[in-house]
Backbone as a printed PyTorch tensor [residue, N CA C, xyz], in Angstrom:
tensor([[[32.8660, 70.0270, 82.1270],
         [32.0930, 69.9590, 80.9050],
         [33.0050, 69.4660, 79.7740]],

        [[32.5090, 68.4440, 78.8430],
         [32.8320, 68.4240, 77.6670],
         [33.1480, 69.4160, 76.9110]],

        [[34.8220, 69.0570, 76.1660],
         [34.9650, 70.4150, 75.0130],
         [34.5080, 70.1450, 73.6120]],

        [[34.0810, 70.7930, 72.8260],
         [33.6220, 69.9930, 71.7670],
         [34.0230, 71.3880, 71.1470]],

        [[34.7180, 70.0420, 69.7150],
         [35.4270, 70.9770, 69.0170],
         [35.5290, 70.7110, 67.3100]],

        [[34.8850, 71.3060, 66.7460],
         [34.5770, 71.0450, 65.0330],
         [35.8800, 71.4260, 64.0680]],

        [[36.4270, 70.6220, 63.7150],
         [37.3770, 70.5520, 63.0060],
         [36.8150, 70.2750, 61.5550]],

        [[37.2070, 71.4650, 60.0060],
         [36.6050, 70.7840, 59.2700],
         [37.1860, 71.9570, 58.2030]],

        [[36.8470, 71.4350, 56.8600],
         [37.8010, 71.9460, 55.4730],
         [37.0880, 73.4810, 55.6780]],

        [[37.5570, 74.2590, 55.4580],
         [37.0270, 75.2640, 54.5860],
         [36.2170, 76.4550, 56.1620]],

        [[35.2520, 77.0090, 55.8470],
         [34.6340, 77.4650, 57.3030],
         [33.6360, 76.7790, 57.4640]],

        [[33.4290, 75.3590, 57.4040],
         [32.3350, 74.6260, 57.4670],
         [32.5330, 74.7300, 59.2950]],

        [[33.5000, 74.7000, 59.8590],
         [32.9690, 74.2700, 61.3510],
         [32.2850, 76.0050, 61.5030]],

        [[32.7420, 76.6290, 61.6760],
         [31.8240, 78.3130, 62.0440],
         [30.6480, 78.0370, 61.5400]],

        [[30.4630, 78.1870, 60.3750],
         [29.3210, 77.9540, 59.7820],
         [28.2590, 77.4480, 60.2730]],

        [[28.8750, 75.8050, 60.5930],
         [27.7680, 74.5810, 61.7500],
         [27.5610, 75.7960, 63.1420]],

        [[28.6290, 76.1940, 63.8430],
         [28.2640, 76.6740, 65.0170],
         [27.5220, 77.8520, 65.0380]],

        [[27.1860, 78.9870, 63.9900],
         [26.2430, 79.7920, 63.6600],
         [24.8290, 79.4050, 63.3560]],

        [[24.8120, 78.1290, 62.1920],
         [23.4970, 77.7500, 62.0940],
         [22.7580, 76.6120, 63.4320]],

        [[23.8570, 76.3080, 64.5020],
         [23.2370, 75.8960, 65.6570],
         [22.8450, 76.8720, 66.5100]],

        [[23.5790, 78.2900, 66.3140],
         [23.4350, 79.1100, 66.9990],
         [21.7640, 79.6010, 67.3290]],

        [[21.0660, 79.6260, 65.7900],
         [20.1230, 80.1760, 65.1230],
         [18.9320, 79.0680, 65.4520]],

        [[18.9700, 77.6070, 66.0530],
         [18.4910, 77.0480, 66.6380],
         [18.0270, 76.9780, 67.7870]],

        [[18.9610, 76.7660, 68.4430],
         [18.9910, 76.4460, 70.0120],
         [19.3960, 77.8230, 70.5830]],

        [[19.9890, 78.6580, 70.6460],
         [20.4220, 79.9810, 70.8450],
         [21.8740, 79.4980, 70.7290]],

        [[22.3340, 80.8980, 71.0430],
         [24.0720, 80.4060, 71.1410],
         [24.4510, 80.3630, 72.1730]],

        [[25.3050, 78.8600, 72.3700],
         [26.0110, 78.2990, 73.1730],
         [26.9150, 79.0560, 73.7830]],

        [[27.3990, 78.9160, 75.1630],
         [28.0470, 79.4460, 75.7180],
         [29.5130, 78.9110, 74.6980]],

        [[30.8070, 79.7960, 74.9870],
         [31.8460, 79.6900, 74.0740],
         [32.8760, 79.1270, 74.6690]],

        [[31.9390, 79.2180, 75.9860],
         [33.2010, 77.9900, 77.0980],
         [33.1900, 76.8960, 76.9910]],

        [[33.9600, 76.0800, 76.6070],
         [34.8920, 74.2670, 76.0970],
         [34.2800, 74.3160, 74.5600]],

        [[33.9210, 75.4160, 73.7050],
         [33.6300, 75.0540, 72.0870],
         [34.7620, 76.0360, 71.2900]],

        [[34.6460, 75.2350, 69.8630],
         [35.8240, 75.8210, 69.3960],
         [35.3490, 75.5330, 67.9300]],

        [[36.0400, 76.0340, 66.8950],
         [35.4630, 75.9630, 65.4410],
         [37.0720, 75.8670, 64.7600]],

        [[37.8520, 75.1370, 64.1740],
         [39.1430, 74.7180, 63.5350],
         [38.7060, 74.4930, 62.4340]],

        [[39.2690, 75.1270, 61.3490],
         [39.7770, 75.2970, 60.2450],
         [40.7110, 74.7270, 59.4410]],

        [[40.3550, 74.2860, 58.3370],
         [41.7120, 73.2160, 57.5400],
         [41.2830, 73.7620, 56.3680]],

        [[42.3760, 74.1870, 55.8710],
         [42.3440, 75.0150, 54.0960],
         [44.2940, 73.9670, 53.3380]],

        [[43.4450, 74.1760, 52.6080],
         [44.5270, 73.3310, 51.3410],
         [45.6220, 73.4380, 51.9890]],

        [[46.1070, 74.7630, 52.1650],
         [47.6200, 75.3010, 52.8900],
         [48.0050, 74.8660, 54.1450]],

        [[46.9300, 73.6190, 54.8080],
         [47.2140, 73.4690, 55.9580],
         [48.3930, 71.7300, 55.8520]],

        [[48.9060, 72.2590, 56.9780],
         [50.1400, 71.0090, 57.2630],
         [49.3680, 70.1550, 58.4790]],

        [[49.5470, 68.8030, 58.1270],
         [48.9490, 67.8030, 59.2940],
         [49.5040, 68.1810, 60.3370]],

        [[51.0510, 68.2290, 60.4120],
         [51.6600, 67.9520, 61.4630],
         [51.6260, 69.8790, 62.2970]],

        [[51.7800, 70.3610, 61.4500],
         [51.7840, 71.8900, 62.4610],
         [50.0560, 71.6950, 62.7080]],

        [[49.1820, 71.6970, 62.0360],
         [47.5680, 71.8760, 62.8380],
         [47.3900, 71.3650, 63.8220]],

        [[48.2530, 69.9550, 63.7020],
         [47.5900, 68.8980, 64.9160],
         [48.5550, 69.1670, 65.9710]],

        [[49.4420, 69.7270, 66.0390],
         [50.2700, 69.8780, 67.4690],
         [49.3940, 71.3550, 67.7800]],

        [[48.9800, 72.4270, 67.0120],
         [48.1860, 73.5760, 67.6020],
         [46.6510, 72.9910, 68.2790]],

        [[46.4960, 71.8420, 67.8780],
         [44.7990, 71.1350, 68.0950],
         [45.4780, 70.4870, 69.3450]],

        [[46.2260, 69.6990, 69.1840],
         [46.9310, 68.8150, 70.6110],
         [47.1770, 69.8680, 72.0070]],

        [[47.3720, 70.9690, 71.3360],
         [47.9770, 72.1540, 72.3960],
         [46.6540, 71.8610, 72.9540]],

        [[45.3900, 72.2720, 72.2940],
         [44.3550, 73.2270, 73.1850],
         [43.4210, 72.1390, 73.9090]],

        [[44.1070, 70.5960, 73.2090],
         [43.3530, 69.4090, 73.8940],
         [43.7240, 69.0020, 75.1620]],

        [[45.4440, 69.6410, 75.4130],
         [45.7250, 69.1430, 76.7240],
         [45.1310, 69.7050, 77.8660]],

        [[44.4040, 70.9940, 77.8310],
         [43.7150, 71.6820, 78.8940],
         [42.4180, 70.7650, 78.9670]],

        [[41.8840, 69.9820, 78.2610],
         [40.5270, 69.3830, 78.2240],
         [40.3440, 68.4430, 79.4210]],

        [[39.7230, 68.6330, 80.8590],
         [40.4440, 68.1150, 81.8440],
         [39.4370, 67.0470, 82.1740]],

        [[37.9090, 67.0120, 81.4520],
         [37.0190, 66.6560, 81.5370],
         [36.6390, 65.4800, 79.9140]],

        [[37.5220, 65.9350, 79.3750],
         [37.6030, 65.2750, 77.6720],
         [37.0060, 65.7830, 76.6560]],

        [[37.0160, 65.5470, 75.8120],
         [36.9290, 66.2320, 74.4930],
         [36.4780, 65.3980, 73.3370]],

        [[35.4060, 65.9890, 72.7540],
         [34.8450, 65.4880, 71.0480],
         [34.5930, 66.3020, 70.2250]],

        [[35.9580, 65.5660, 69.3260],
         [36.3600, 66.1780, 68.0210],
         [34.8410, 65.8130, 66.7530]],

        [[34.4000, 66.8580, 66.5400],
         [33.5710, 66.0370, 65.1670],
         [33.7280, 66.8850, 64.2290]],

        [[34.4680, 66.0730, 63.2800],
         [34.9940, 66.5200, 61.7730],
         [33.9250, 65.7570, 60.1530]],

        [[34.1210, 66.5530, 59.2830],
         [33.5210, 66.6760, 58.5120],
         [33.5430, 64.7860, 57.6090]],

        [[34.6670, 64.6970, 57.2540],
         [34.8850, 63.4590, 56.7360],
         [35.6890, 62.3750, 56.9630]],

        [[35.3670, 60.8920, 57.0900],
         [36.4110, 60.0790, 57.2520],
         [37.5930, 60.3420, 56.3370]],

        [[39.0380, 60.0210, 56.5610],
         [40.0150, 60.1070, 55.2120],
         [40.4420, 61.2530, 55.0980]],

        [[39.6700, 62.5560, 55.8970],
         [40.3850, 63.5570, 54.8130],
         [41.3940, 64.2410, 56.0700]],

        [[41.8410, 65.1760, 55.3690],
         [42.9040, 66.0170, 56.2130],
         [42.0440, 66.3330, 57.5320]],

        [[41.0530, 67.2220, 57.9340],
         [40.5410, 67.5240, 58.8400],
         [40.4060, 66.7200, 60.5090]],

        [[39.8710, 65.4670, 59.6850],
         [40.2520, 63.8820, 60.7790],
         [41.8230, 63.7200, 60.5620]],

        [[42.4860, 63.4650, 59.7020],
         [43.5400, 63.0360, 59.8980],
         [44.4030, 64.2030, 61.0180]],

        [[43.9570, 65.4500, 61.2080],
         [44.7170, 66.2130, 61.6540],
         [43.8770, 65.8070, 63.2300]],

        [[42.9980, 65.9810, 63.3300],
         [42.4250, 65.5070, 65.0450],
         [42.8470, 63.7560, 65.3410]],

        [[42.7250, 63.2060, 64.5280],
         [43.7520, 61.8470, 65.1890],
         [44.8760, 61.8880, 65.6850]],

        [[45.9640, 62.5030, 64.4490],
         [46.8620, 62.6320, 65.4410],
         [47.1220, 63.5900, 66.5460]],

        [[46.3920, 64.4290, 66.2420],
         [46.1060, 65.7750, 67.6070],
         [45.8690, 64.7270, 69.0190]],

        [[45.1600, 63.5630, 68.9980],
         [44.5840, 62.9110, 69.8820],
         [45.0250, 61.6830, 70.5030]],

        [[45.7450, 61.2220, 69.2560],
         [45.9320, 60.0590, 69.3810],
         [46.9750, 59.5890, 71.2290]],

        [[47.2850, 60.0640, 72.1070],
         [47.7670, 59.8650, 73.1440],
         [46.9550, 60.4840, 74.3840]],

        [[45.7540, 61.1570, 74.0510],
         [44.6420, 61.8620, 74.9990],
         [43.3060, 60.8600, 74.7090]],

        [[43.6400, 59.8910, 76.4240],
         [42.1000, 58.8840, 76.3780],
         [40.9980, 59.1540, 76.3660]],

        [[40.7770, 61.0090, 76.8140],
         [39.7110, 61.4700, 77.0330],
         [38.8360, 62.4280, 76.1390]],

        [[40.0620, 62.1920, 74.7790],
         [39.5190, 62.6300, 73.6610],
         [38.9190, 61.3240, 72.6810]],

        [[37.9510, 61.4440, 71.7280],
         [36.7440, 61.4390, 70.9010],
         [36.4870, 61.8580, 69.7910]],

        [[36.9070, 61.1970, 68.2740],
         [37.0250, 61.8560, 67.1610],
         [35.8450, 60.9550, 66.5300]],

        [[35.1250, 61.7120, 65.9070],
         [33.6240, 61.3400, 65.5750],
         [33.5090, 62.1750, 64.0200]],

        [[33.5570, 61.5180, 62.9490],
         [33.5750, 61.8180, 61.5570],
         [32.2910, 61.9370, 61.0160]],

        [[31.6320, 62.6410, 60.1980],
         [30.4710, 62.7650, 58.9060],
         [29.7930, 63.1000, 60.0430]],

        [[30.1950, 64.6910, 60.5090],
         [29.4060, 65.8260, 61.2530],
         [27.9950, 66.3640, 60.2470]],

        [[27.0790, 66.2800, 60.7660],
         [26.1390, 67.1830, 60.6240],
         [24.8700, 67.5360, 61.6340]],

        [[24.0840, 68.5200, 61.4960],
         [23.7880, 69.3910, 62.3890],
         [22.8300, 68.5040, 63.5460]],

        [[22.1800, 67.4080, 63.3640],
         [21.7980, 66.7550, 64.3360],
         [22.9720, 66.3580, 65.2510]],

        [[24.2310, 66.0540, 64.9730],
         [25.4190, 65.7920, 65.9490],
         [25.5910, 66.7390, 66.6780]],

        [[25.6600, 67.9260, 65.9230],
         [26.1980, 69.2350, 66.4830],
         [25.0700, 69.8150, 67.7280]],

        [[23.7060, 69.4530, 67.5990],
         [22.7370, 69.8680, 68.5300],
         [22.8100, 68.9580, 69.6300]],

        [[23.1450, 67.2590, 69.4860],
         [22.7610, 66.3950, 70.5380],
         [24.3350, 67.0890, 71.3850]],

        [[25.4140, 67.2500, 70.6190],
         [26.3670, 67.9420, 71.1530],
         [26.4790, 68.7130, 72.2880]],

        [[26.1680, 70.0660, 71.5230],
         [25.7640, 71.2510, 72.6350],
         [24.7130, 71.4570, 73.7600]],

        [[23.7640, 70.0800, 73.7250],
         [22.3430, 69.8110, 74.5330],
         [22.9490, 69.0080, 75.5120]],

        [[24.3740, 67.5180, 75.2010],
         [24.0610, 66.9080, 76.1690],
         [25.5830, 67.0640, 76.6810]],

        [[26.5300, 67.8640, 76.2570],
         [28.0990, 67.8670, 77.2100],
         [28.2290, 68.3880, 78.2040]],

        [[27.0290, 69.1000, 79.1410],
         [27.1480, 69.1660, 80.2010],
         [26.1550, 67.8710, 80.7700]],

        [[25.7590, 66.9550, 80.7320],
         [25.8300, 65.9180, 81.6150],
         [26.0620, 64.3370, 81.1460]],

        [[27.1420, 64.4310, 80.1580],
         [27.3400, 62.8990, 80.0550],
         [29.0510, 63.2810, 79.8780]],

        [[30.0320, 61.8360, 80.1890],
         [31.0060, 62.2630, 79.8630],
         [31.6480, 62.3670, 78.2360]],

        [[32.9250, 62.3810, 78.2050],
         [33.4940, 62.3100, 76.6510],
         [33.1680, 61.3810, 76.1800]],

        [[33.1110, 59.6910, 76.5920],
         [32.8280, 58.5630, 76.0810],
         [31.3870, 58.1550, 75.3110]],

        [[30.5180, 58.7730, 77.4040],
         [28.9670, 58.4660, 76.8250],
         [28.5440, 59.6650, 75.4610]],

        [[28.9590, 60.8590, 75.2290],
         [28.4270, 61.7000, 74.7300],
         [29.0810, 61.1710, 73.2290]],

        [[30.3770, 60.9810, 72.6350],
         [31.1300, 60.4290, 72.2160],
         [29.7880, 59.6080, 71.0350]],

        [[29.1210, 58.2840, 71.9530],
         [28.3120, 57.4760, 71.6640],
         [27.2850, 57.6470, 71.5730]],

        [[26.4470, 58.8820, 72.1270],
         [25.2730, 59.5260, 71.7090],
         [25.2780, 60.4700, 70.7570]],

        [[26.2200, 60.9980, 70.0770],
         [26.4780, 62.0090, 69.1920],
         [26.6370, 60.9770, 67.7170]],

        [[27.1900, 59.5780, 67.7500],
         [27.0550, 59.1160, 66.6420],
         [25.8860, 58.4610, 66.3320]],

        [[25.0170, 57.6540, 67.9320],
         [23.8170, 57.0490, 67.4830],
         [23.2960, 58.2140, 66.8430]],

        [[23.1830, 59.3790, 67.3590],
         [21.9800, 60.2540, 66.9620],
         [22.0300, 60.8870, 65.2490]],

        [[23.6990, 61.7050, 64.8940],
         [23.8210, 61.3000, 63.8280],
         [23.4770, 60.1880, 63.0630]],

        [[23.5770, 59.4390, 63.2550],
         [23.2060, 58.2580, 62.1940],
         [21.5410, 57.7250, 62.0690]],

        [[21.0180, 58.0310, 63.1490],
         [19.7050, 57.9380, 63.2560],
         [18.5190, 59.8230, 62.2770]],

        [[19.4590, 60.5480, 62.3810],
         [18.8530, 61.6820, 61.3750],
         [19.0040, 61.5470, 59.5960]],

        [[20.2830, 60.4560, 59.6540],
         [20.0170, 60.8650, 57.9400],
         [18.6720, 59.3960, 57.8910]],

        [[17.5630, 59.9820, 57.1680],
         [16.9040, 59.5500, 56.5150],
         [16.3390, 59.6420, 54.5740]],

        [[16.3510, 58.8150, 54.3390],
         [15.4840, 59.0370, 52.6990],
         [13.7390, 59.5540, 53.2770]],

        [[13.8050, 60.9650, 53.0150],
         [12.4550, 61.3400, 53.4640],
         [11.5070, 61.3540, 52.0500]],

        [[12.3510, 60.8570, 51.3570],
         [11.2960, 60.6740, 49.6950],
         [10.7240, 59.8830, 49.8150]],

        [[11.3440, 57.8060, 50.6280],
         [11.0660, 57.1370, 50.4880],
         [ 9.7740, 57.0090, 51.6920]],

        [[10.2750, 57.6320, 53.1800],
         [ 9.8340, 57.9010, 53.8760],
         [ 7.9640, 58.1740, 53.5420]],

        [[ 7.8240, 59.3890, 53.0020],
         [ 6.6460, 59.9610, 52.2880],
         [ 5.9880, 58.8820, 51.4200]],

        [[ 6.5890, 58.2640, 50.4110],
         [ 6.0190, 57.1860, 49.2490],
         [ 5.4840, 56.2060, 50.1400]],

        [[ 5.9310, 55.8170, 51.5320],
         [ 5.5330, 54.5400, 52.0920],
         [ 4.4320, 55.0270, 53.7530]],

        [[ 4.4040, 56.5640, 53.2850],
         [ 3.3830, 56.9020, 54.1370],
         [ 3.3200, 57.2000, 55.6510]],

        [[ 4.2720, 56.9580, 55.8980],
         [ 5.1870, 56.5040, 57.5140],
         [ 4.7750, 57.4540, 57.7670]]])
């Protein structure tokens, strides 16, 4: 199985994995993980503790962090950057996090990787404009 693992400022990753919890039920806690980045955090010590828990990932791994640019990604890149079977996937929100936990037991790191961003990107909508044009 895919590990999937939310890297993100503040307790935004817990947070995501509680309010998916409250959805779908809660996910088993086997290959998921919730990482933490607060002001006080160092790139280089987070991402060798993130690199640690990526090398057990024997099946691969997707990282989805909160923002392009910021510390959170910058700390799972380089956590990753030498693991092919890891997957860093930026501007997490909760449609990622569900196609996530629905489809890492049957696609691999790559395909899931690529269904976790179509699908993100296919949920943000303008539902104002949406409504005005009647759709």
């Amino acid at each position: 199985m895919v590990k999937i693992i939310l890297v993100t400022h503040g307790h935004l990753a817990q947070e995501m994995l509680e309010t998916a919890a409250q959805i779908i039920g809660k996910p088993s806690d086997e290959g998921l993980a919730a990482f933490s980045v607060t002001a006080a955090s160092s790139v280089e010590k987070e991402a060798a503790k993130l690199h640690e828990m990526l090398q057990s990932c024997t099946e691969g791994a997707v990282i989805l962090t909160d923002i392009f640019g910021g510390s959170a990604t910058n700390i799972s890149l380089t956590a990753s950057k030498d693991l092919p079977l890891c997957h860093v996937i930026t501007g997490l929100n909760l449609s990622m996090l569900l196609t996530a936990l629905n489809s890492r037991k049957k696609l691999s790191a790559k395909e899931l990787a690529e269904k976790i961003e179509a699908d993100g990107k296919r949920a943000v909508i303008n539902a104002t404009e949406l409504l005005i044009k009647g759709l």
